[in-house]
MARFI-135577 format. One record per residue: residue number from 1; residue in one letter; chain; x, y, z of N, C-alpha, C in turn. Coordinates in steps of 0.02 Angstrom, whole numbers. Example, Ala and Ser with C-alpha at 12.3 -4.5 7.8 and 13.67 -1.06 7.14 Angstrom:
residues 2
+-----+--------+--------+--------+--------+--------+--------+--------+--------+--------+--------+--------+
| num | residu | chaine |    n_x |    n_y |    n_z |   ca_x |   ca_y |   ca_z |    c_x |    c_y |    c_z |
+-----+--------+--------+--------+--------+--------+--------+--------+--------+--------+--------+--------+
|   1 |      A |      A |    660 |   -284 |    390 |    615 |   -225 |    390 |    660 |   -165 |    390 |
|   2 |      S |      A |    642 |   -112 |    354 |    684 |    -53 |    357 |    645 |      2 |    394 |
+-----+--------+--------+--------+--------+--------+--------+--------+--------+--------+--------+--------+
This chain:
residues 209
+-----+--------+--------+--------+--------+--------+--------+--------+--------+--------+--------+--------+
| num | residu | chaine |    n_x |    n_y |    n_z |   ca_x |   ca_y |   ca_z |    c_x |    c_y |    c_z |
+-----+--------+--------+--------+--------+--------+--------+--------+--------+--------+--------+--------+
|   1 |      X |      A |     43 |    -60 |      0 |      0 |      0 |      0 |     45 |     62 |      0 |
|   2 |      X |      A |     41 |     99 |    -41 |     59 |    164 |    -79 |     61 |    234 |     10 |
|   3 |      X |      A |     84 |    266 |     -9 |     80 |    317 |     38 |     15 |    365 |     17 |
|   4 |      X |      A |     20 |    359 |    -51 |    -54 |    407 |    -75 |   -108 |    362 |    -38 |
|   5 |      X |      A |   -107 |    303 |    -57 |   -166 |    254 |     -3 |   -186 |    267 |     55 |
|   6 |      X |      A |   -141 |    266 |    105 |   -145 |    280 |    160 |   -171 |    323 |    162 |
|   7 |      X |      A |   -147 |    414 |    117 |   -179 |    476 |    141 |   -235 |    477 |    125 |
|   8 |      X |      A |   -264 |    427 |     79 |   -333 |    428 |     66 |   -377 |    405 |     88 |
|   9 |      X |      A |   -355 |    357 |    127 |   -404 |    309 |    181 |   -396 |    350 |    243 |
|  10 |      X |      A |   -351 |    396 |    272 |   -363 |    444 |    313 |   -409 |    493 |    310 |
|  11 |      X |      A |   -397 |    544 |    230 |   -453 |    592 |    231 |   -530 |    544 |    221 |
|  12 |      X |      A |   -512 |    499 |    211 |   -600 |    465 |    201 |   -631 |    476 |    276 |
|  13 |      X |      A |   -592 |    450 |    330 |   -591 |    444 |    386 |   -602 |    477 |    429 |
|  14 |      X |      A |   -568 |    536 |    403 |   -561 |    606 |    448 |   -619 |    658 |    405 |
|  15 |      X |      A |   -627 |    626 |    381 |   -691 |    699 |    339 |   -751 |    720 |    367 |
|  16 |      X |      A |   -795 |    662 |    399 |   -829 |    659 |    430 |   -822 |    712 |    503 |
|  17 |      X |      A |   -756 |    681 |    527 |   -761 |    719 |    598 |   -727 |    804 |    584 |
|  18 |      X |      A |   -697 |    806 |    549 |   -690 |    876 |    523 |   -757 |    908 |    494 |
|  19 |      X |      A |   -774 |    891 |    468 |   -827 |    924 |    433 |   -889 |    925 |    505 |
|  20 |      X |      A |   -901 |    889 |    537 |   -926 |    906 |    603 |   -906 |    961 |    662 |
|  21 |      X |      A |   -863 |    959 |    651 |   -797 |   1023 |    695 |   -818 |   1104 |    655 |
|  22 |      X |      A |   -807 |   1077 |    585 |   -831 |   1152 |    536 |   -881 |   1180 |    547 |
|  23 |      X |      A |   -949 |   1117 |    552 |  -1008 |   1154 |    553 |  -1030 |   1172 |    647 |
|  24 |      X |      A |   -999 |   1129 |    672 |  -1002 |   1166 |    747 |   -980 |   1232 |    761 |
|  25 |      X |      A |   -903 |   1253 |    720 |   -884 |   1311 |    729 |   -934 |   1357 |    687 |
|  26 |      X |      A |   -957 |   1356 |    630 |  -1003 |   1374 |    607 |  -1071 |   1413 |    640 |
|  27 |      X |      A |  -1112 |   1352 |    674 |  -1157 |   1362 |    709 |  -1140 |   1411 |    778 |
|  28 |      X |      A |  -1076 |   1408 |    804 |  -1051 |   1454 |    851 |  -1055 |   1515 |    849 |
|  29 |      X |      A |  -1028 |   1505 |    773 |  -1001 |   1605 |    742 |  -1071 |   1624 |    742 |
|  30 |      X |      A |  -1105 |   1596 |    701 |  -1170 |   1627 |    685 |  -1220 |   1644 |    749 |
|  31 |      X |      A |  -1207 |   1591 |    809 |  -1252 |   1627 |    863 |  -1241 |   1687 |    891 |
|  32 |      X |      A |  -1148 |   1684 |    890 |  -1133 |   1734 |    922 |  -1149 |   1809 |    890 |
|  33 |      X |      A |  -1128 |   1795 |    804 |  -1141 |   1873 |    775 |  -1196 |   1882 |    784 |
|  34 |      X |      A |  -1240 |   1826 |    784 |  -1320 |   1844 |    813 |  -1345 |   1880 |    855 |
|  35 |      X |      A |  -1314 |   1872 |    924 |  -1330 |   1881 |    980 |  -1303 |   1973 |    969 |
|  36 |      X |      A |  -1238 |   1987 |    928 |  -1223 |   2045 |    926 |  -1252 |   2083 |    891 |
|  37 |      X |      A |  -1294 |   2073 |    831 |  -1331 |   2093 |    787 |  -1405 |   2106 |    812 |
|  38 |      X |      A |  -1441 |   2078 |    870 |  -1480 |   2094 |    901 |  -1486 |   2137 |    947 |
|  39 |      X |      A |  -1400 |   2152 |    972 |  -1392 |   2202 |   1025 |  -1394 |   2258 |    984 |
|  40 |      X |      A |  -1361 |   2267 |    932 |  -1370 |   2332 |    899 |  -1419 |   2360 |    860 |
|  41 |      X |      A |  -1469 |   2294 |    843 |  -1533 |   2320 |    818 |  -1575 |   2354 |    872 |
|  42 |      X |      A |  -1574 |   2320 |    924 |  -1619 |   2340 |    980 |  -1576 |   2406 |    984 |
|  43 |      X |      A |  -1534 |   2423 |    994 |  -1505 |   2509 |   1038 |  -1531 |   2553 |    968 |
|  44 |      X |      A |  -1513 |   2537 |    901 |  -1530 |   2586 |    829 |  -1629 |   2587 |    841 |
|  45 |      X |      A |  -1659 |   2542 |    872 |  -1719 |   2552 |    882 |  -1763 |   2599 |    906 |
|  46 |      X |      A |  -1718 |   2587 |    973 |  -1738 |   2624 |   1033 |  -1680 |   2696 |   1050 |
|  47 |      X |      A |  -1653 |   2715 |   1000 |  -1607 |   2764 |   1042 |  -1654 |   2806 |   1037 |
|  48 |      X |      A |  -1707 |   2833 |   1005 |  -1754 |   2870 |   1026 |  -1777 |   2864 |   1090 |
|  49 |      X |      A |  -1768 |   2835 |   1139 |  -1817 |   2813 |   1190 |  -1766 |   2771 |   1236 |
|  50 |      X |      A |  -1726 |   2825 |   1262 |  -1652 |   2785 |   1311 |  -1651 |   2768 |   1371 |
|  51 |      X |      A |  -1733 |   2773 |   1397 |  -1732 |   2739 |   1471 |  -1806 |   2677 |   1444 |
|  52 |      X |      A |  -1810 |   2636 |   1408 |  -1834 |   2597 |   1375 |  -1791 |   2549 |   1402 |
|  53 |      X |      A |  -1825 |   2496 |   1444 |  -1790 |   2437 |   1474 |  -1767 |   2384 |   1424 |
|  54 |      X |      A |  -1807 |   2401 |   1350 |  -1751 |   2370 |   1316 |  -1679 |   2384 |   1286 |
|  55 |      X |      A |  -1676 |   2459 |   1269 |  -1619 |   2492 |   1282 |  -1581 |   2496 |   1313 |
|  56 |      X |      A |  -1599 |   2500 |   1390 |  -1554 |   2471 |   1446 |  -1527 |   2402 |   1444 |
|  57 |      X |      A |  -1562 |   2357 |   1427 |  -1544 |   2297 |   1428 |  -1493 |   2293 |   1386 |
|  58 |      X |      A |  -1515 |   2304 |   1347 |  -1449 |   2307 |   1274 |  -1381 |   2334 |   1287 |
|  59 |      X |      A |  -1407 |   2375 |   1337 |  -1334 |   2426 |   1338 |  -1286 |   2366 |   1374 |
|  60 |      X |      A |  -1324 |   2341 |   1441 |  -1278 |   2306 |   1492 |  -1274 |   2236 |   1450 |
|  61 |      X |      A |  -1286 |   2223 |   1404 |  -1259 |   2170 |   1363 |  -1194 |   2163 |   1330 |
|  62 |      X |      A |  -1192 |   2221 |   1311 |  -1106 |   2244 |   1278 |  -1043 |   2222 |   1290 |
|  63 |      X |      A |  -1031 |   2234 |   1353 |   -985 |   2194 |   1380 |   -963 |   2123 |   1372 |
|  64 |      X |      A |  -1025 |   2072 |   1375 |  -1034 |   2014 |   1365 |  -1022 |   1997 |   1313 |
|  65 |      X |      A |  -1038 |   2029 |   1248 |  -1047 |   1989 |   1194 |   -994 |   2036 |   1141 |
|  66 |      X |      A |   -978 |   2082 |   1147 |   -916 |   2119 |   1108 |   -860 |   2096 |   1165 |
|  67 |      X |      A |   -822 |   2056 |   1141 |   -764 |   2038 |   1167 |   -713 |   2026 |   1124 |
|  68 |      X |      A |   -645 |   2024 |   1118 |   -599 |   2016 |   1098 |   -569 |   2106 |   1062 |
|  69 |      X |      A |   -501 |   2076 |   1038 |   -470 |   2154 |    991 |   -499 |   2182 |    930 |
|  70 |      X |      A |   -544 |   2141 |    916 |   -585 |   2165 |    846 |   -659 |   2213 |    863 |
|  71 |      X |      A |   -636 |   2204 |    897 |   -709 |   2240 |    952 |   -676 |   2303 |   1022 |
|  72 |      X |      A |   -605 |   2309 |   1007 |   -608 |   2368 |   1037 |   -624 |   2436 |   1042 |
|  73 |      X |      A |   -637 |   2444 |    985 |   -672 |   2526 |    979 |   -741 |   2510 |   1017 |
|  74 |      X |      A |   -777 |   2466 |    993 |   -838 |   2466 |   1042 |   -843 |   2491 |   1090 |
|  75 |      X |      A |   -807 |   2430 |   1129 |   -815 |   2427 |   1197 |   -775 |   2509 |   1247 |
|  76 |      X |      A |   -715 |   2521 |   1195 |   -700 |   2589 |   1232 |   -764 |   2635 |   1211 |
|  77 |      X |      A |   -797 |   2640 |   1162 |   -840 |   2692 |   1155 |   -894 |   2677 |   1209 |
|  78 |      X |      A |   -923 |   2602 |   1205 |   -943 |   2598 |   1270 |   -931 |   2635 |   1337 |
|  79 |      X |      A |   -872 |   2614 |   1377 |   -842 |   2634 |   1426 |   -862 |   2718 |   1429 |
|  80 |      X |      A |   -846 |   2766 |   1364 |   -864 |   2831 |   1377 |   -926 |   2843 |   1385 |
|  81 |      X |      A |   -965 |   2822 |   1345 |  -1045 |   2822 |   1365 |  -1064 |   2817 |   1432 |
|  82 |      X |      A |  -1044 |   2750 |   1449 |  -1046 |   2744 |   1522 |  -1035 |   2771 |   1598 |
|  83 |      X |      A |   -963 |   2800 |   1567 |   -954 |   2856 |   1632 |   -981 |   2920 |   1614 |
|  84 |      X |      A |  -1011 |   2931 |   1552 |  -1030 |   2993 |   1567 |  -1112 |   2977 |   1582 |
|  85 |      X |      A |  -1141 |   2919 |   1567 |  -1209 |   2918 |   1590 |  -1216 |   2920 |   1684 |
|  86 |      X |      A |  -1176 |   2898 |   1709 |  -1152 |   2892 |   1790 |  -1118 |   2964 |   1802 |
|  87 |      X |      A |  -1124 |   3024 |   1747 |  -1102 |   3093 |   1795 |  -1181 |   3111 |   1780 |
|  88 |      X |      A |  -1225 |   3117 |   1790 |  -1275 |   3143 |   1761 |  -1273 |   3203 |   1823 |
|  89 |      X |      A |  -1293 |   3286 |   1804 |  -1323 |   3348 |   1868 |  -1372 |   3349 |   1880 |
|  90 |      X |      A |  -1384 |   3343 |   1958 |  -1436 |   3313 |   1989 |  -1474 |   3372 |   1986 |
|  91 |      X |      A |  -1442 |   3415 |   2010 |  -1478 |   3497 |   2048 |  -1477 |   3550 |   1972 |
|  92 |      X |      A |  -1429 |   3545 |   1930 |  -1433 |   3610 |   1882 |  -1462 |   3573 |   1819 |
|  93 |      X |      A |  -1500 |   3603 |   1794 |  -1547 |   3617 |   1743 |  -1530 |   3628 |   1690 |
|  94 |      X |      A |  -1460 |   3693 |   1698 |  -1440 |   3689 |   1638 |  -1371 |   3650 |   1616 |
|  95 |      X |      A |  -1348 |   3594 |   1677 |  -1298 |   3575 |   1658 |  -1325 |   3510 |   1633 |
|  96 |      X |      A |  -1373 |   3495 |   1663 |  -1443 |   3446 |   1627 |  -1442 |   3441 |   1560 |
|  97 |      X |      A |  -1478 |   3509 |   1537 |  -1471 |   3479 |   1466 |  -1406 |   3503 |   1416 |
|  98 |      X |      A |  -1348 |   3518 |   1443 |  -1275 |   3526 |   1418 |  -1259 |   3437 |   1411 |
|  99 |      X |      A |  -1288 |   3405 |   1463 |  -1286 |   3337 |   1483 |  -1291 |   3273 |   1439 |
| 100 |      X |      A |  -1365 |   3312 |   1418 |  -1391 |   3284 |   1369 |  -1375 |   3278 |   1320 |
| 101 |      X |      A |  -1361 |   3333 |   1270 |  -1327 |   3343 |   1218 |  -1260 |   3297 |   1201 |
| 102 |      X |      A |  -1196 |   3284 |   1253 |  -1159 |   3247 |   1254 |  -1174 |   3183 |   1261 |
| 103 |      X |      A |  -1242 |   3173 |   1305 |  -1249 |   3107 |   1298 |  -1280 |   3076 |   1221 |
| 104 |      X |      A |  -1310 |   3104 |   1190 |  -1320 |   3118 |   1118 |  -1263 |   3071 |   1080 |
| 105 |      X |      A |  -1215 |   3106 |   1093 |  -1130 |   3113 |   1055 |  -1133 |   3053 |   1065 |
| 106 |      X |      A |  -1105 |   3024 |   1135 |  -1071 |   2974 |   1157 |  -1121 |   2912 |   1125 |
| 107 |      X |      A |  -1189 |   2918 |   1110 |  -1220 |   2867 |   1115 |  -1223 |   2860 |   1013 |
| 108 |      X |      A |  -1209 |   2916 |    981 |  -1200 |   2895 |    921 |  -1131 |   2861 |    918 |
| 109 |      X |      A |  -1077 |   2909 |    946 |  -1016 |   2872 |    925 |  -1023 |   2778 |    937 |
| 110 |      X |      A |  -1062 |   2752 |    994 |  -1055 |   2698 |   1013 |  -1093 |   2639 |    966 |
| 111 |      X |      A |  -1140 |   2664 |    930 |  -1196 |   2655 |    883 |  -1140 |   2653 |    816 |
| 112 |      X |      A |  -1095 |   2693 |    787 |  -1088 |   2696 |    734 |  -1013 |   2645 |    733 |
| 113 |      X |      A |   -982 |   2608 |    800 |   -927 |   2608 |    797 |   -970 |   2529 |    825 |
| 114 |      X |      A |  -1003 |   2499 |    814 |  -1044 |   2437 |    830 |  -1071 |   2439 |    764 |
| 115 |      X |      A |  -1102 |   2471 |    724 |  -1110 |   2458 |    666 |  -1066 |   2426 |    611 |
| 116 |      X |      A |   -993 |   2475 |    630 |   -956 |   2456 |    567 |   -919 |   2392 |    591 |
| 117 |      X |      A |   -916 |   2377 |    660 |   -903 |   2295 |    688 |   -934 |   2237 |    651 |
| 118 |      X |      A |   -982 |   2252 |    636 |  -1045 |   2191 |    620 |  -1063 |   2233 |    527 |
| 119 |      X |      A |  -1013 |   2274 |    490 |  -1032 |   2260 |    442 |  -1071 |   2327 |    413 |
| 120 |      X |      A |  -1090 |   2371 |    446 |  -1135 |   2421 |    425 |  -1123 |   2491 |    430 |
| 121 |      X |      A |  -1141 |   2529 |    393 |  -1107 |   2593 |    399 |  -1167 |   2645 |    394 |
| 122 |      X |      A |  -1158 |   2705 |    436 |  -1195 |   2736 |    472 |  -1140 |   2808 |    478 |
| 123 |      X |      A |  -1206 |   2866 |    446 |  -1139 |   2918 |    474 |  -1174 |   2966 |    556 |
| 124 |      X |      A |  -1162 |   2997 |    556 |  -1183 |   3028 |    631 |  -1242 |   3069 |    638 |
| 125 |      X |      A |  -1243 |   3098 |    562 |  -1327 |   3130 |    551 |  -1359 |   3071 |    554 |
| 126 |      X |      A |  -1365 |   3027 |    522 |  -1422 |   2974 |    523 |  -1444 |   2949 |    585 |
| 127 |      X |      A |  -1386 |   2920 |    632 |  -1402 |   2911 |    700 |  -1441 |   2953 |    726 |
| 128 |      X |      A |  -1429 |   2992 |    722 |  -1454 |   3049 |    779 |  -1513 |   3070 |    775 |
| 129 |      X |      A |  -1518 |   3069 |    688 |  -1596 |   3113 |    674 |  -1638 |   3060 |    630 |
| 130 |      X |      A |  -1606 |   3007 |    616 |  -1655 |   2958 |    552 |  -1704 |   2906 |    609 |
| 131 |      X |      A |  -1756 |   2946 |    648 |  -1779 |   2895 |    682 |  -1832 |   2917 |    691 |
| 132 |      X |      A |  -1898 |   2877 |    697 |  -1971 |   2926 |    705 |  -1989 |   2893 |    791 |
| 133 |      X |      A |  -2025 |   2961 |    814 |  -2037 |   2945 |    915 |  -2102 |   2981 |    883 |
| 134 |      X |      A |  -2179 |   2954 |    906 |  -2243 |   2985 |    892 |  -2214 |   3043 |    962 |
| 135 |      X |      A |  -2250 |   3118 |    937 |  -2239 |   3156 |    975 |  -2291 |   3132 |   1060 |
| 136 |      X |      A |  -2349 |   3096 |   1037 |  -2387 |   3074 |   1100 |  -2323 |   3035 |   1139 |
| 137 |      X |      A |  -2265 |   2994 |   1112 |  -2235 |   2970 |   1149 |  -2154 |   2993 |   1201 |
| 138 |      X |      A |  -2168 |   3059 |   1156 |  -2124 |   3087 |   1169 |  -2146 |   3136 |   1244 |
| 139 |      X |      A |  -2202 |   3146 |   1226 |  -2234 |   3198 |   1306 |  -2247 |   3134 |   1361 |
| 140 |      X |      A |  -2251 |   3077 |   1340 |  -2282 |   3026 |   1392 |  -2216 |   3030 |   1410 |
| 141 |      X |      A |  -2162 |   3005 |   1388 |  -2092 |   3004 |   1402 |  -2077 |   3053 |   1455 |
| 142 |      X |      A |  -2085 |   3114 |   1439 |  -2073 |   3178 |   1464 |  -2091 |   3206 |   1544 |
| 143 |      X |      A |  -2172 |   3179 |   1551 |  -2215 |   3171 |   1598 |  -2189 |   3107 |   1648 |
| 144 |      X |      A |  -2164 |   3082 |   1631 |  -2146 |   3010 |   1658 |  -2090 |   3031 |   1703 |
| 145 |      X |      A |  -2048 |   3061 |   1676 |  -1982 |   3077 |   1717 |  -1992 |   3152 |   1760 |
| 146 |      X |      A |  -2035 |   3201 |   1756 |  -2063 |   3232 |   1794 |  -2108 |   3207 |   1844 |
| 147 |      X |      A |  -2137 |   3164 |   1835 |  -2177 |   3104 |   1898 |  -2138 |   3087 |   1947 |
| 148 |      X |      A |  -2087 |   3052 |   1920 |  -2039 |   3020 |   1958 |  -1993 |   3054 |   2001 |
| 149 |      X |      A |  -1983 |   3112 |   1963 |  -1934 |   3152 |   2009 |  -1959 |   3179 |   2074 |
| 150 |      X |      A |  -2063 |   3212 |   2026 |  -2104 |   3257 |   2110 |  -2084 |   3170 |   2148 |
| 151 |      X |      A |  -2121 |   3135 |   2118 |  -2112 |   3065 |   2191 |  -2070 |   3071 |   2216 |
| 152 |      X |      A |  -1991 |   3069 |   2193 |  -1925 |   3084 |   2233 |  -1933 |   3105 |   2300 |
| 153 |      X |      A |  -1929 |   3188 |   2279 |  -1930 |   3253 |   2299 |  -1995 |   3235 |   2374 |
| 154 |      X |      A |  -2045 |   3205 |   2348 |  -2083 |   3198 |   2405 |  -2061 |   3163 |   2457 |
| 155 |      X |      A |  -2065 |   3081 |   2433 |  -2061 |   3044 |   2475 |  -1981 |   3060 |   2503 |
| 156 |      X |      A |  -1930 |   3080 |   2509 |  -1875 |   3102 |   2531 |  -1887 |   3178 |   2574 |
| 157 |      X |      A |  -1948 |   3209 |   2573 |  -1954 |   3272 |   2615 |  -1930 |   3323 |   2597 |
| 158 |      X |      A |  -1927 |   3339 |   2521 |  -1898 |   3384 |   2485 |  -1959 |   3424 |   2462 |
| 159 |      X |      A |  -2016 |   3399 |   2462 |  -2057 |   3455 |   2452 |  -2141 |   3433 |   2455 |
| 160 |      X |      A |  -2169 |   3460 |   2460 |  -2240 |   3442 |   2502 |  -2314 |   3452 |   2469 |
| 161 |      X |      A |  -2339 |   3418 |   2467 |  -2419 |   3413 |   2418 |  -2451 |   3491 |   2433 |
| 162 |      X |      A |  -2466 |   3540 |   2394 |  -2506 |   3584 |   2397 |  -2582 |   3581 |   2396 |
| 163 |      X |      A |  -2618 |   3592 |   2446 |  -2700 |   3583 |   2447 |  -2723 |   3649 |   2484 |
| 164 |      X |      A |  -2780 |   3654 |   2449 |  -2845 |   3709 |   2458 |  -2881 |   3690 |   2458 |
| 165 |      X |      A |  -2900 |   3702 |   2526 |  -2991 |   3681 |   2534 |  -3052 |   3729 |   2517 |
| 166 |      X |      A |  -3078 |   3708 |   2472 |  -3137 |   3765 |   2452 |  -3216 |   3747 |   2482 |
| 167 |      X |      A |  -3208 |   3688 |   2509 |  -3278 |   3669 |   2557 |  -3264 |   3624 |   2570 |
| 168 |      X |      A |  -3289 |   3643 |   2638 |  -3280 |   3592 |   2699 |  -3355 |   3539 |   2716 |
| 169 |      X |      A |  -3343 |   3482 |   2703 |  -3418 |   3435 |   2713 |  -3451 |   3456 |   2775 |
| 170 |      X |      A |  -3499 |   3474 |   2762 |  -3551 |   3497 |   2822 |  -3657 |   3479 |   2786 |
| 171 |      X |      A |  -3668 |   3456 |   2842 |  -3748 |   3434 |   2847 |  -3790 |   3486 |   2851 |
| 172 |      X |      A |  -3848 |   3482 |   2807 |  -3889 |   3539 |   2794 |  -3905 |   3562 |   2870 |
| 173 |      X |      A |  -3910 |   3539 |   2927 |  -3932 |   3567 |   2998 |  -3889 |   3589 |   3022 |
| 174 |      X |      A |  -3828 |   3570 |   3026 |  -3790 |   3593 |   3060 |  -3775 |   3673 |   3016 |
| 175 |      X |      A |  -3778 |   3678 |   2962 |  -3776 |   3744 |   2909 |  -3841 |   3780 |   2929 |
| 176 |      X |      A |  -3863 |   3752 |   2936 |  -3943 |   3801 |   2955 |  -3932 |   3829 |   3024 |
| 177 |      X |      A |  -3924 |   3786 |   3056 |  -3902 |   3801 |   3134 |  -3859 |   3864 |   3144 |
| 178 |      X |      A |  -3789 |   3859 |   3122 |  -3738 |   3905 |   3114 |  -3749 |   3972 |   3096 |
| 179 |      X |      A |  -3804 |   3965 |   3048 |  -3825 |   4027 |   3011 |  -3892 |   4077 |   3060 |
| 180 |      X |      A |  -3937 |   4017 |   3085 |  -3960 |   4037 |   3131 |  -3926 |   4102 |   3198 |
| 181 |      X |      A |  -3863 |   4061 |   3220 |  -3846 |   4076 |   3277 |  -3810 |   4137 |   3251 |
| 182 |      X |      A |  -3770 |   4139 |   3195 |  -3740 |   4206 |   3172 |  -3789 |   4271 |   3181 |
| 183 |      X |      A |  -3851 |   4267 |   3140 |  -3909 |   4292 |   3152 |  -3923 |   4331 |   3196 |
| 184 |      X |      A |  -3934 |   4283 |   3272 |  -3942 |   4285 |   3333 |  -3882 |   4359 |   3344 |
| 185 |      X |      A |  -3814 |   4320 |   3346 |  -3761 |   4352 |   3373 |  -3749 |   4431 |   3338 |
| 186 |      X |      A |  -3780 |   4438 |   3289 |  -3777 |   4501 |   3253 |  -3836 |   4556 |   3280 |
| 187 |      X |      A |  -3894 |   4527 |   3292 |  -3972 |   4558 |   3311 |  -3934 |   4580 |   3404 |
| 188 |      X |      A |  -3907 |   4525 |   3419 |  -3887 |   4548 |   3491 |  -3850 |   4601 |   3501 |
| 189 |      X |      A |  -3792 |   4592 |   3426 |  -3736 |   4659 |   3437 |  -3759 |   4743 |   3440 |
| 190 |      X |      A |  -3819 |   4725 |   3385 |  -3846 |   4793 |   3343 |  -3913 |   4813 |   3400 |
| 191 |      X |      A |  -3913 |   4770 |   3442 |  -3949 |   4783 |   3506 |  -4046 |   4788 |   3487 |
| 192 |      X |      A |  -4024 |   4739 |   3443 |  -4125 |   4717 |   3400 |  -4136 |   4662 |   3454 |
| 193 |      X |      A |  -4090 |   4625 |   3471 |  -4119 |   4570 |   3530 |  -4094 |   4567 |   3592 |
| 194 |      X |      A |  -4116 |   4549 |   3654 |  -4104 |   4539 |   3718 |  -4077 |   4499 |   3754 |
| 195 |      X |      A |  -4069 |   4463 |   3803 |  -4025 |   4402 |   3822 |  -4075 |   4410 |   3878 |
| 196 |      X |      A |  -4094 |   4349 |   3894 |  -4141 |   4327 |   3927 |  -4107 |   4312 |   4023 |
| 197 |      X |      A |  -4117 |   4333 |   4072 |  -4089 |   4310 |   4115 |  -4134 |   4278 |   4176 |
| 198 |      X |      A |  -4128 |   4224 |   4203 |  -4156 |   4181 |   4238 |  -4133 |   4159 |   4316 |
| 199 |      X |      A |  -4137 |   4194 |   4368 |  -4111 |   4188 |   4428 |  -4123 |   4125 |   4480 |
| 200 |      X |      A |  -4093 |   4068 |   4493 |  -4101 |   4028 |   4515 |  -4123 |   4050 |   4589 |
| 201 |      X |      A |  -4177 |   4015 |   4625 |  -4180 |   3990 |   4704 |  -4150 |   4012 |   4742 |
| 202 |      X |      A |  -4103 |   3986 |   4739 |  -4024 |   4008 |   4796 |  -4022 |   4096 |   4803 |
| 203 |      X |      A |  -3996 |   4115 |   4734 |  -3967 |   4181 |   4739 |  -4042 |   4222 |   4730 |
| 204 |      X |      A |  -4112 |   4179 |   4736 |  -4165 |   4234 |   4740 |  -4169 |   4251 |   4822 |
| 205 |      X |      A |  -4145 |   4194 |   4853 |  -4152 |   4207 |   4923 |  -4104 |   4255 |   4963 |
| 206 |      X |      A |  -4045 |   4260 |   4943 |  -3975 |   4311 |   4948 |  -3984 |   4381 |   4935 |
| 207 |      X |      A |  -4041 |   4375 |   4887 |  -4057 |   4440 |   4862 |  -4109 |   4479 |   4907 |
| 208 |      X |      A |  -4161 |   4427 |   4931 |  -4222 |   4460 |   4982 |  -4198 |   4453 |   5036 |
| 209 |      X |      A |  -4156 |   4415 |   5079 |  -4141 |   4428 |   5146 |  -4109 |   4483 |   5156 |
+-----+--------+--------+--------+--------+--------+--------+--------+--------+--------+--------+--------+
């Protein structure tokens, strides 16, 4: 038997379990670009809408599933996003929405630098502005995080329910009554009525002895 023989009764041999190895690695790659291709559809979805628990979710996925050196721009663009979503100004308003605006930035750069990972290209206008939010969802949005904050602010003793009472529950008698006695107390002032006085027993006798 020939040496070509041999190598041929080997690859007969070995084809099978190679070609099983191929399509395993196969089936690997593909879950995984999967799993990454879903993270970035979901964030290009929802970046309109960035406290969307599926957005969130997506975000804290990143880590997990962009791994290795072919994936470092990601993950550093990640990382910036991240610490700047953890400086957010609690108290100023206008450093609020200075805030915002950068968070804007950070969240396209991270969008466009995950895109071209997985194949797709995206420039920074598109991110930012190629996306439709119904304006109804945009005020529900809006209202939502003003809710949350009065709740804050309350339940922490930062600031306190405002109420005016414009009527007080009261029973037609007891209103009749009241009005009565006002009546009374006015006719008495203006000296139209009298006050009745009634001398007991005792002090009638104190009086005649």
């Amino acid at each position: 038997m020939t040496l070509t023989d041999l190598l041929t009764i080997l690859a007969i041999l070995l084809a099978p379990i190679v070609a099983v190895q191929v399509q395993k690695r196969l089936e690997l790659f593909r879950e995984e670009s999967g799993r990454k291709l879903r993270i970035f559809k979901t964030l290009m979805a929802t970046r309109g809408a960035t406290i969307s628990p599926e957005h969130v979710q997506a975000l804290n996925m990143i880590d997990l599933e962009f791994q290795g050196k072919q994936y470092r721009n990601v993950t550093n663009a990640w990382k910036n996003y991240l610490d700047h979503l953890n400086s957010y100004p609690k108290d100023d308003e206008q450093l609020q929405m200075l805030w915002n605006d950068k968070r804007s930035d950070f969240l396209t750069s991270l969008l466009i630098e995950m895109g071209n990972s997985l194949g797709y290209e995206f420039d920074a206008v598109h991110v930012k502005k190629a996306f439709y939010i119904p304006e109804a969802h945009d005020q529900i949005e809006k209202e939502n995080i003003l809710i949350r904050r009065g709740l804050v602010t309350l339940l922490f003793g930062d600031n306190a329910l405002k109420m005016e009472v414009t009527k007080l529950p009261i029973s037609e008698q007891v209103r009749a009554e009241q009005e009565e006695l006002n009546t009374a107390v006015r006719e008495l002032l203006d000296g139209k009525r009298s006050l009745s006085v009634a001398l007991s027993d005792e002090r009638k006798k104190k009086e005649t002895s």
